[in-house]
C-alpha positions in Angstrom: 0.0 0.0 0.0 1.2 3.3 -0.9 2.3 5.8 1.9 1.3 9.4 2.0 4.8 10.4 1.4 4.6 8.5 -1.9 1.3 9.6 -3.1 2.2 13.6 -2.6 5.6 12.5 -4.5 3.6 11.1 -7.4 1.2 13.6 -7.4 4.0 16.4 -7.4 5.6 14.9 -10.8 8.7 13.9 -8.7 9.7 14.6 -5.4 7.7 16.9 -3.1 11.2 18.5 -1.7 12.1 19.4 -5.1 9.3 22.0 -5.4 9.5 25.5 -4.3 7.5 26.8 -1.5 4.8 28.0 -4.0 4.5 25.2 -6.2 4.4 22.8 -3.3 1.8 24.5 -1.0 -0.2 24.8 -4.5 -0.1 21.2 -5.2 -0.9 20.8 -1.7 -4.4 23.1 -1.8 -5.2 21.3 -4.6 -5.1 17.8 -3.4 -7.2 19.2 -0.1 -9.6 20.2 -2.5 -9.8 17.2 -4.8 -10.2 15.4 -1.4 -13.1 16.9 -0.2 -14.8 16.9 -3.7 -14.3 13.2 -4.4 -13.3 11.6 -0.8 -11.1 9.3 0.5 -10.2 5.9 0.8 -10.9 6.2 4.4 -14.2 7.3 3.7 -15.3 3.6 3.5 -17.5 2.2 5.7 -16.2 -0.2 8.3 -17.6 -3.7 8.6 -20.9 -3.3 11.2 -20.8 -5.8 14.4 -24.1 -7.7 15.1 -25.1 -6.6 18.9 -24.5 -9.9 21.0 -26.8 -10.7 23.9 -24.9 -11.3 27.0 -27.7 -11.9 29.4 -27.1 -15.5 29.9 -23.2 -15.1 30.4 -24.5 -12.5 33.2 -26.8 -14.0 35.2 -24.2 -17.3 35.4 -21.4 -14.7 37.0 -24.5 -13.2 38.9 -25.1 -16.7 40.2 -21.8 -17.0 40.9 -21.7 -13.8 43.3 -24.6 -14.9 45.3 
């Protein structure tokens, strides 16, 4: 999987510390924007969780306390 570092490096045609100030805080507003326009990978939704009832595994340690 790609890291951030190489993503902005591919984006910026080369290496991000190559660019001057300008050029890379340009590229950089641009990505934010493209980011928010289109999303992220993070933006997927996670895998949901059935609720699990419990109530049986309780009342045995509740037995056990009394």
């Amino acid at each position: 999987m790609p890291t951030d570092r190489s993503i902005i490096d591919a984006a910026s045609g080369g290496a991000l510390v190559d660019k001057t100030l300008e050029a890379a805080c340009q590229l950089i507003s641009n990505m934010e924007a493209n980011s928010k326009q289109f999303g992220t990978h993070g933006d997927i939704p996670s895998k949901r969780v059935n609720e699990v009832s419990i109530s049986n595994l309780e009342n045995k340690v509740n037995d056990l306390l009394l």
